[in-house]
N, C-alpha and C positions, 0 to 999 in steps of 0.2 A: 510483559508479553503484549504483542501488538491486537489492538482490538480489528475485529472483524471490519472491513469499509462499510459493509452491507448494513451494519450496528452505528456508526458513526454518526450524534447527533447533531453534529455543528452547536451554531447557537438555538433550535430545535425549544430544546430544553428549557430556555429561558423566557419562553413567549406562550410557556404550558400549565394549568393548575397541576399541581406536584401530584405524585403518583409512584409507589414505590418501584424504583428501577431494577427490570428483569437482566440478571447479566448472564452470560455464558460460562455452563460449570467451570470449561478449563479457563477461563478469563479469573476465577475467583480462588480455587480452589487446585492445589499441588496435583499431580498424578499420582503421588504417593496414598491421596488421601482416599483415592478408589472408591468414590460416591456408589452406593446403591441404593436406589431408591421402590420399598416392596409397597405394591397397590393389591388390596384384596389378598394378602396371600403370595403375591405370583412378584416375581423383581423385573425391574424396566429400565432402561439407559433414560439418565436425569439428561435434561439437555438445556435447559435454564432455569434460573432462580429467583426470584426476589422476597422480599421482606414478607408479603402475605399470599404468596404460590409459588409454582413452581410449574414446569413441563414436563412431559419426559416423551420418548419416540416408542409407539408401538409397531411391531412388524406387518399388519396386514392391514389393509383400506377401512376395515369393517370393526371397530372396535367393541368390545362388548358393554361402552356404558356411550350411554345420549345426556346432552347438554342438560344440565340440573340434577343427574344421579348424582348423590352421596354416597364416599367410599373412604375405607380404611388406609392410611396413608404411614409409612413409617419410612425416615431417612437417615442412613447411614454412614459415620465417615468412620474410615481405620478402623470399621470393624466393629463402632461403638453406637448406639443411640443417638442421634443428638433433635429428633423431634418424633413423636409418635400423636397423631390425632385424626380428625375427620376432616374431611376436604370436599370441594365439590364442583364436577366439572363442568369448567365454565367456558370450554371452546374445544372445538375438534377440526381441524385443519392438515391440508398431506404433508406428511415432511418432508427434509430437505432433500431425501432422495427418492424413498421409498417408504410403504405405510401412510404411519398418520404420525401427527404432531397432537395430542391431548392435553389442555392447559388444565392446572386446578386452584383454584381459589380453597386455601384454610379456611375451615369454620371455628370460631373462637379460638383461634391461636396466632403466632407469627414466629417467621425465623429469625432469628437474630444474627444476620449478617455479618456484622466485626467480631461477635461473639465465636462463630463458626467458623471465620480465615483465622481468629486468632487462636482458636484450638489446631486447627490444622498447622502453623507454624509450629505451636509447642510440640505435636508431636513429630512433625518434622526435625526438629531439632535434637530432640531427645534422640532418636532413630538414627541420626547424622551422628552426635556424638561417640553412641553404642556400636555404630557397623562400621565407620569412616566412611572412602569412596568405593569400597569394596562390592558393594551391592550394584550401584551403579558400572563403574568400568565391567563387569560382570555380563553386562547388558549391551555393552558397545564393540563393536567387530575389532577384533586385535589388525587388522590389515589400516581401519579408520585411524585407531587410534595411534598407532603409528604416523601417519601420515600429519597427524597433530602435534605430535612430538618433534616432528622435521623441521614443522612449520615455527614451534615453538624456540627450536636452536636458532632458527634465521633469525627470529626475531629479537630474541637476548644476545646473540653474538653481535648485528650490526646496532642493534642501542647501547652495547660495552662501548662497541669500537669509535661510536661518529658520539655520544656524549664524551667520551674521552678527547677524542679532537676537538669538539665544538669546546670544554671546558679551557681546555690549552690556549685555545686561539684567543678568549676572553680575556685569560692571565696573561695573555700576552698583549690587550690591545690591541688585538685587529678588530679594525672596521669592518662593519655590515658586509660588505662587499664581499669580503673573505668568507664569509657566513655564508651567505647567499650562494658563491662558487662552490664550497663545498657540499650545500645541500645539492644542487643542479649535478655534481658529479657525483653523489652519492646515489641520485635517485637515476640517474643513467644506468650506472654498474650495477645498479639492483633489480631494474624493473623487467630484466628478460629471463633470471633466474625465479623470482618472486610468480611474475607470470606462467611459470612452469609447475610452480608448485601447488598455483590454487587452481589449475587444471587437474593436476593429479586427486587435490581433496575431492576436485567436483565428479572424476571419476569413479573413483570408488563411494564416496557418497550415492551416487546414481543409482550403486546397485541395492539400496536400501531405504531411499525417500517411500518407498511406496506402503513400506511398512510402520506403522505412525508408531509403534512401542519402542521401535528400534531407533526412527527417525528422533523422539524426545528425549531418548536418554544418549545420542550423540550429539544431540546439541544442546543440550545439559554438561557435557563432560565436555565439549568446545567454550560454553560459557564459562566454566571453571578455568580449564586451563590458559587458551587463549585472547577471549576476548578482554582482559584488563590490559593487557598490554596493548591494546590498540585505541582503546578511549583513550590516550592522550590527542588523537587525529580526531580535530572537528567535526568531519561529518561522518566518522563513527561512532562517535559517542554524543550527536543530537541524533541519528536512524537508529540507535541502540535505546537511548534510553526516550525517546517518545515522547517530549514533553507536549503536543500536542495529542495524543490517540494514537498516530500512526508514521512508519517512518519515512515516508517521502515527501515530507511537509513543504511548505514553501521556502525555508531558511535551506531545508539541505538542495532545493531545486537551485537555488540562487549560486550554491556553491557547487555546483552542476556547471554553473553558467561562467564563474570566474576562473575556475578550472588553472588555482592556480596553489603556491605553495602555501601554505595555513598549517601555523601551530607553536608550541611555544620552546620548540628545541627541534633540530635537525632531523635527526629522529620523527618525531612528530609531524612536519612538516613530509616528511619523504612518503611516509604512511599514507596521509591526505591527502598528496597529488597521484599515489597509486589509487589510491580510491574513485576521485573524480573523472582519473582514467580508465576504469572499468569500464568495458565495452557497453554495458546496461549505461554506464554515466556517459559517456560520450555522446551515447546515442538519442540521450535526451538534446544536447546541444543538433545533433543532425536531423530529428525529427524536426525540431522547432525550424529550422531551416527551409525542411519539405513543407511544416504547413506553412510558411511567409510564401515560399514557389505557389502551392496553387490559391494563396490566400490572391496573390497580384493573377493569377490568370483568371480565377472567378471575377474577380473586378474586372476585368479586361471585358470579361466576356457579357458581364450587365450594360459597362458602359455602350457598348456594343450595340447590345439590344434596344438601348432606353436613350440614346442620342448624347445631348448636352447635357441635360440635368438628371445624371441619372444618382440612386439612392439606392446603396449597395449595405446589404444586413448580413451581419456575420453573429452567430452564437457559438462561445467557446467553454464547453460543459468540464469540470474541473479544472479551471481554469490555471490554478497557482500564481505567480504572479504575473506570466500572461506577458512572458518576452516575447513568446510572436506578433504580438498588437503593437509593443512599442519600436521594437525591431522593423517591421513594419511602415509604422509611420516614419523613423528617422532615415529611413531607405528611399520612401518613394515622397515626403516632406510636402508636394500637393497635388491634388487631381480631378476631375470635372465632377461636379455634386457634391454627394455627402456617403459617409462610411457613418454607416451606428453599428456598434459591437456592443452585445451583452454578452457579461464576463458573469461567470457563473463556481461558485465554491461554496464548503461549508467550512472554509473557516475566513473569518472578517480580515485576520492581519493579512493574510495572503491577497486578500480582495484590497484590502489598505495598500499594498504595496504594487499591487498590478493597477490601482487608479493612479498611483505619486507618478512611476514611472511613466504612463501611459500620456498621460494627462500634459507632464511635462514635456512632452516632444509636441503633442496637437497645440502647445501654448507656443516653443518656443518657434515655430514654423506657420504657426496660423494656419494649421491644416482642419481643412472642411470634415471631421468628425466628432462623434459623439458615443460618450461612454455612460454605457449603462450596466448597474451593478445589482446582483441578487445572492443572495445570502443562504443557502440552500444547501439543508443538512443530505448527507445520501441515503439517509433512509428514507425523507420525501420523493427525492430522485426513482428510488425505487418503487415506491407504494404509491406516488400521485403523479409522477411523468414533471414534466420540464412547463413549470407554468409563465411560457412567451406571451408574448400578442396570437393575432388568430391562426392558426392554422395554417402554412403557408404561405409565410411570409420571407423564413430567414433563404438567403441565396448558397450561403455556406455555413455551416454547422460544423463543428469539429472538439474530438475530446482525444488528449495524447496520450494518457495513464490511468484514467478512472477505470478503462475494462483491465486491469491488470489484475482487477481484483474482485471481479463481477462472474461467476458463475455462470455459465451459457443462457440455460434458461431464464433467466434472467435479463442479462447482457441483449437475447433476443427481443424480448418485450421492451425495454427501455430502447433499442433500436429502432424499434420500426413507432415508436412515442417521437422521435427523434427525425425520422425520414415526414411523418406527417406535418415537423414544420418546416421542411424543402417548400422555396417557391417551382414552379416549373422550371426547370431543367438546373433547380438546385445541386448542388453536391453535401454530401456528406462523408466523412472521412473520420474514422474511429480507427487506435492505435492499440497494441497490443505487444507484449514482450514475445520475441519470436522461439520457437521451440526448433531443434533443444540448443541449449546455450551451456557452452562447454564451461562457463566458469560461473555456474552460478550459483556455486558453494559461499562464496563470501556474504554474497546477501542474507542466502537462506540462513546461514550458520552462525558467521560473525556478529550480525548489526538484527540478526530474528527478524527478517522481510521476507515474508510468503508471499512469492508472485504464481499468477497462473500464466505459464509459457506457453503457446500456442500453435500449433504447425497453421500451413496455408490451408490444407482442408480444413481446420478447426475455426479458421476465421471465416473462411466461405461461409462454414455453418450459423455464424452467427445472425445470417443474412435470410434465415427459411422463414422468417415472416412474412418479409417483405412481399410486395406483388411483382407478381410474372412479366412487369413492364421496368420494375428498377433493374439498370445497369449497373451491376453488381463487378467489380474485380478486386482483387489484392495486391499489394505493391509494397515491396522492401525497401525501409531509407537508406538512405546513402550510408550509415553508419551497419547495418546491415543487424541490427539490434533488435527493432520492432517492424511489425507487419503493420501494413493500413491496411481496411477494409474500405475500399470505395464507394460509394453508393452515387449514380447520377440518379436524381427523380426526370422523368420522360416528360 
């Protein structure tokens, strides 16, 4: 399961004296496993955990215990014991929606962590063994699962049919070429039926995302059924299985950007370029495009300002690997001054791979800029803002994915953290997956990518910090995928 962005340490971690890490119940622990956790008598929704405390969400503002009360603590999986002690609370905080958030420090005790996921697998298993999938499909809308099975026959009918051709063609010593012609015709005659189908999942899907008992156990019964057959397609199976935290990492942006056939059998291959043809994938290729567009009118418009030597500051906040920089430079190759960009990510290969690229066009052109690199987990992002130079300096700022996964209230304060480093008549430009998006069952379902999709009043909103002087609008790219929020500083 994909870890939260808002939890996401980067390298964080490694520049910290150790401290037992607090994880998120469902990040640790099955659905099956139905944590309860009873304080004093009374039971509470657990909401994270680590080795020597835990949290949990209380319903109203006003808790009944203050920081340093000692309290009777018992927690439950499947029903069974697996800690009973004294605890004592050591933080009270609102939660993430409503209420409070109440941390507690165990006194003389600790959980044991692997101990606890590894009982919950055994009883998982046992329970799997004794019910099958009957419990589950149980739980899943017969209209859904239908719609699975559809998608299921497409799938094993055209990998019979093009691994049977692809094997033929080999036994007979055709060349590449003949490979190549037939994935490209295959992924022709497939891609407007295919198209049609993962519209229909995302429709009826639609009338059940809102329900999260309903929402986990059909993409439970999606993981089963279909998604093995599509891990053979690259950037299904690196956004499925996460080898970094989370699934839109830098490797699957890149295959974003080559948008081209990848895999180790026709099949496989066909799969992959439907993939990076998803409108959500496209749209990454067209955003990147929009911000190169106002990255050269922001420069226009400094140079503008500031005569012959002018020195134009761009910050680009989740950076990945940051092909509008290089894109960029190989496009416009030199110009009067200096460009400095700070590239900004928590994770270093992404940040490795947006210097290689970057770096190698300001070399092979002799172009008058300078890259600079920050290393920044999003939990910093969140909790201590964007540590630039002073205040007011950068002329364009811009981030294309990071709010896709940022919570408004949130998303607000890291904004207007963001507009304070506009210089005077800076721009700022933050991205967002646009709501609703008719196909956005593959993400959510296939490859387990929770995006938060957004109408234009939702991005508007994002803007109610700001002061009654920002010129504030929204603007759809060209791929018509993601919304910008525009911000000019006055």
């Amino acid at each position: 399961m994909t870890r939260s962005y808002e939890r996401l340490m980067g390298s964080l971690g490694r520049g910290m004296f150790f401290r037992p890490e607090r994880q998120r119940v469902r990040e640790l622990l099955s659905r099956d496993a139905r944590p309860k956790l009873v304080v004093d008598g009374r039971q509470f929704p657990l909401f994270d955990i680590s080795m020597n405390g835990l949290s949990f969400l209380f319903p109203d503002n006003f808790p009944a215990w203050a920081v340093g009360d000692e309290t009777d603590v018992a927690l439950l999986l499947h029903e069974e014991e697996v800690y009973h002690g004294a605890a004592r609370v050591a933080r009270i905080e609102p939660g993430p929606r409503k209420g409070a958030r109440i941390g507690l420090g165990l006194v003389g005790g600790f959980l044991d962590l692997p101990a606890i996921r590894r009982k919950d697998d055994e009883r998982r298993l046992e329970q799997g063994l004794l019910h099958g999938p009957g419990p589950l499909e149980s739980r899943v809308p017969h209209e859904y699962q239908d719609v699975v099975m559809k998608i299921l026959h497409f799938y094993q009918f055209h990998r019979r049919l093009l691994d049977e051709t692809e094997n033929r063609y080999h036994l007979e010593g055709a060349d590449e070429s003949v490979i190549n012609n037939l994935t490209v015709h295959a992924a022709d005659a497939l891609r407007g039926p295919y198209e049609e189908l993962q519209k229909e999942a995302s429709r009826v899907a639609v009338s059940f995302v809102g329900d999260r008992e309903t929402l986990l156990a059909a993409k439970e019964y999606t993981e089963n059924v279909l998604v093995p057959v599509t891990l053979c397609a690259p950037l299904n199976r690196r956004a499925y299985t996460k080898p970094l935290g989370y699934p839109g990492d830098y490797q699957v942006m890149l295959h974003y950007y080559a948008n081209s056939f990848e895999g180790d059998s026709v099949f496989a291959k066909v799969l992959h370029k439907f993939a990076v043809e998803h409108p959500l994938s496209n749209g990454v290729r067209t955003r990147k495009d929009l911000m190169i567009e106002m990255m050269n009118h922001e420069h226009q418009r400094v140079i503008e300002r500031d005569g012959d030597d002018p020195e134009f500051r761009v910050a680009n906040l989740g950076c990945g690997p940051a092909r509008e920089i290089s894109d960029f430079i190989s496009t416009n190759k030199t110009w009067p001054g200096r460009v400095l960009w700070t590239l900004i990510d928590q994770e270093e290969r992404a940040l490795s791979v947006a210097y290689r690229t970057s770096q190698a066009e300001i070399s092979k052109w002799n172009s008058a800029g300078e890259l600079f690199l920050l290393n920044l987990s999003f939990v910093q992002l969140l909790s201590e803002g964007v540590p630039l130079q002073e205040p007011g300096t950068q002329d364009f700022v811009f981030s294309t994915g990071l709010f896709d996964y940022i919570r408004e209230s949130r998303a607000q304060t890291l904004i207007r953290a963001l507009y304070d480093l506009l210089a005077d008549g800076g721009l700022l430009a933050i991205g967002s997956a646009r709501a609703p998006q008719e196909m956005f069952w593959s993400a959510e379902f296939l490859v387990d990518w929770t995006i938060l999709y957004r109408t234009r009043d939702e991005m508007l909103r994002l803007a109610a910090l700001l002061p009654e002087s920002a010129e504030v609008d929204v603007v759809l790219e060209p791929g018509e995928a993601y919304y910008f929020l525009t911000i000019r500083k006055r």
